[in-house]
C-alpha positions in Angstrom: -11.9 12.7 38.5 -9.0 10.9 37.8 -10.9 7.1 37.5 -13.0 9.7 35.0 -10.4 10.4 33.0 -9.0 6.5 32.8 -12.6 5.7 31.7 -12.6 7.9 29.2 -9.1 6.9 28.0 -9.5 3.4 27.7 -13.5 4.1 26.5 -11.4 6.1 23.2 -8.8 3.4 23.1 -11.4 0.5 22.5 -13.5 2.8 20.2 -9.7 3.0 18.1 -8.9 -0.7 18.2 -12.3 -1.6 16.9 -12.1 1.2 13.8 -8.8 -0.6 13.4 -9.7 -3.9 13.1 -12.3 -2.9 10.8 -10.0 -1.6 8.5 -8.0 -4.5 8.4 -10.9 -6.4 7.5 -11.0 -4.4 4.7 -7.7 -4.3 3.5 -7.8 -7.9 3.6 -10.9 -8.0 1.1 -9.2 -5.7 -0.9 -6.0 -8.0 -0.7 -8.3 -10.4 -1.7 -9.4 -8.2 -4.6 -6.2 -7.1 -5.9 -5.0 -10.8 -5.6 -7.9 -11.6 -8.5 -7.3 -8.5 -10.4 -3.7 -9.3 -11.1 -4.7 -13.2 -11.6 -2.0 -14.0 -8.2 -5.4 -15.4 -7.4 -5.7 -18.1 -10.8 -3.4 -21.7 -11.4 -0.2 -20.6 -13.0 0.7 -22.2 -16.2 2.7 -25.2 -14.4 -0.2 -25.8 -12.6 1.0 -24.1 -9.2 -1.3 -22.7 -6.6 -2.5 -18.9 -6.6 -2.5 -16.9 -3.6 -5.4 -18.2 -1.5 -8.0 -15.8 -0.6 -8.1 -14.5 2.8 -11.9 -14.1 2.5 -12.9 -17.5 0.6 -16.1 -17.5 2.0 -16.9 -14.5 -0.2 -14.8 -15.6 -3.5 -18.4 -15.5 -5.3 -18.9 -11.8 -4.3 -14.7 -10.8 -5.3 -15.3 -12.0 -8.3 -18.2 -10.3 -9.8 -16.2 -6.4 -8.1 -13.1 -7.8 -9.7 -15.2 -7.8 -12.7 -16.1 -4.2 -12.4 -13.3 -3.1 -10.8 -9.7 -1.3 -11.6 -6.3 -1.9 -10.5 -6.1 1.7 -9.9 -9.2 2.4 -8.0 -8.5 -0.6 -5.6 -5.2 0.4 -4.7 -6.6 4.1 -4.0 -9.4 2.6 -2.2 -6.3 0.3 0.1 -4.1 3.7 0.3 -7.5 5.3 1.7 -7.9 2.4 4.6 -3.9 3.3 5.4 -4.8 7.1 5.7 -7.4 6.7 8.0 -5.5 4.1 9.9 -2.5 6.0 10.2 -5.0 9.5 11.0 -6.6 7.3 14.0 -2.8 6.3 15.3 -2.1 10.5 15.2 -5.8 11.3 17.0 -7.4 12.4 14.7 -11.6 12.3 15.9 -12.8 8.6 14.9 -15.8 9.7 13.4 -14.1 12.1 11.1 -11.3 9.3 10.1 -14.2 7.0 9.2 -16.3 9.5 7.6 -13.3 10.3 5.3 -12.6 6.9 4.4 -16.4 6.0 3.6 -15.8 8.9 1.1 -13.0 8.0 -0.4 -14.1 4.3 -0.8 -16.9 5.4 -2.5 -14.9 7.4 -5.1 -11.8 6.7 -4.7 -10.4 9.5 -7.3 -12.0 12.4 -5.6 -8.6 13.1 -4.1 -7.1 13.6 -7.3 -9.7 15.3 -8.6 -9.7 18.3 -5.8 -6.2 18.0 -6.1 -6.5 19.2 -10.2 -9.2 21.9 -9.6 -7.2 23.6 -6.5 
């Protein structure tokens, strides 16, 4: 019962670390994102170096969201990833901490807007 119960344990603590790491994959795109949406990303005028994207491989891709993007709704999107990293750190079901996050990074002002109807 006990090796049972270790299993278990260290079968939930994987499942954690993985959902984590995911998340910091996406922060690091949206890093990446905010990085082009404030131009951190571009040459400055003295011709010094940007920030370099974490992601480079998919600059092409940050580019055309940055186009259709908003400051706003990428940092809601970022405070989104931290609430369901910080919800997996206080046990909160996995599947329930993701689910919630896929929701809010698909509209990321549906928090505010339950917030003004309730």
């Amino acid at each position: 019962k006990e090796l049972e119960t270790r299993q278990s344990s260290r079968r939930t603590r994987t499942q954690r670390d993985e959902l984590d790491r995911m998340m910091l994959d996406l922060l690091s795109y949206y890093r990446d994102l905010l990085a082009l949406l404030t131009g951190s990303a571009d040459e400055g005028p003295d011709g010094s170096a940007g920030l370099e994207l974490v992601n480079e491989e998919m600059a092409a891709e940050l580019r055309r969201v940055a186009a259709a993007e908003t400051l706003v709704g990428t940092m809601l999107r970022v405070q989104a990833i931290e609430q369901a990293r910080r919800a997996l750190v206080a046990n909160v079901a996995p599947q329930l901490a993701v689910e919630a996050l896929m929701v809010e990074l698909w509209d990321p002002s549906l928090r505010a807007k339950l917030h003004r109807a309730g």
